[in-house]
N, C-alpha and C positions, 0 to 999 in steps of 0.2 A: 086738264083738270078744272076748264072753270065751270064743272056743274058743282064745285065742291063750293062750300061757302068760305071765308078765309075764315074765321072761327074752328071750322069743322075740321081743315089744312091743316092750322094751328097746332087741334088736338092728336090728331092723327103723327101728326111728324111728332110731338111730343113722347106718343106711344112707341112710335118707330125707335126713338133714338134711346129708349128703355127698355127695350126689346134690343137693341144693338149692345149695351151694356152686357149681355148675359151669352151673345152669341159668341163663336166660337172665331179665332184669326180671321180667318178665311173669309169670312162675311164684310171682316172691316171697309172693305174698298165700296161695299150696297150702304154701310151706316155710314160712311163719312158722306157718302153722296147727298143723302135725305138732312143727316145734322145739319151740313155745308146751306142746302137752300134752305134750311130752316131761318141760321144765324141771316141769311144774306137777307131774309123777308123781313126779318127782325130790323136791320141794318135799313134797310131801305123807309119802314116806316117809322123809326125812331130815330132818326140821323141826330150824331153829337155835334152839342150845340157847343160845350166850351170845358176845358180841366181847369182848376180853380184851386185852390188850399183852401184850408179855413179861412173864412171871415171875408173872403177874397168878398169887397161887391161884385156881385151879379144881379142885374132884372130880370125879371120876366113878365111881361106887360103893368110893367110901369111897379112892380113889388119886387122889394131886392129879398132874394130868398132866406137870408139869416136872419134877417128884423120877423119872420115868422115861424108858427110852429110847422113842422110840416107832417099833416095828417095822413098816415099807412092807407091807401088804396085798396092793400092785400094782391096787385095786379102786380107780377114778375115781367119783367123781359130779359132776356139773351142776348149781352150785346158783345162786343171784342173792343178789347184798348185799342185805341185809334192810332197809338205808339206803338205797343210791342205787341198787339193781334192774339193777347191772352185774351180767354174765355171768361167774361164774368155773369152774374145776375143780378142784376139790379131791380130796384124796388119803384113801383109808381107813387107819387105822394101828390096831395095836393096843399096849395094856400091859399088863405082865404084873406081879402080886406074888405068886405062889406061886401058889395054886387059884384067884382072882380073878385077871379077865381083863377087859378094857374096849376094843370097838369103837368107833373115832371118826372123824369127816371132820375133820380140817382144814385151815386155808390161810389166807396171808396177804390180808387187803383191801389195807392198806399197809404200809409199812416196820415189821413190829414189831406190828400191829393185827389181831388173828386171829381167826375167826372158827369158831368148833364146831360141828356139827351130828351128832345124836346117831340111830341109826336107830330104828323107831319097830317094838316087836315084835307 
């Protein structure tokens, strides 16, 4: 597939695995296949950087992420708890401190226990 561009991959497995949603048993074993590398491309280009609680310090290039706001992207990724391999969605945000700027996924596992994941360039 690499006449495909990874954007296009993206969307395509996107449709596959909404298209897998409606399909009938039988098919499960073609939709886990296609969700499977979806999560793992995901996985691959967003690796978790750290679980943290509230307030925990954390940086990311030199801004500790709670001393800011952190501004909605509107960019989703598909990533799995690096602990118990549940399925979540987390959210891209970014921070800003004047000319530094910092990309980041994240999202709560539980009440308060959040989870990073940094894109990988």
């Amino acid at each position: 597939m690499s006449w495909v561009s990874n954007n296009k991959l993206a969307t395509t497995l996107r449709h596959l695995y909404c298209q897998c949603q409606k399909n009938p048993p039988e098919r499960n074993v073609f939709c886990f296949l296609f969700v499977t590398y979806s999560m793992t491309d995901t996985m691959s280009t967003w690796p978790h950087i750290r679980t943290l609680t509230d307030g925990d310090w954390f940086e990311l290039n030199g801004l500790n992420i709670w001393d800011h706001d952190w501004m909605n992207t509107a960019e989703k990724i598909q990533i799995k708890d690096p602990l118990y391999a549940q399925d979540y969605t987390f959210t891209v945000y970014e921070i800003t401190n004047g000319p530094v700027a910092v990309a980041f996924a994240a999202g709560e596992f539980s009440n308060g226990v959040w989870g990073i994941y940094l894109k990988k360039n």
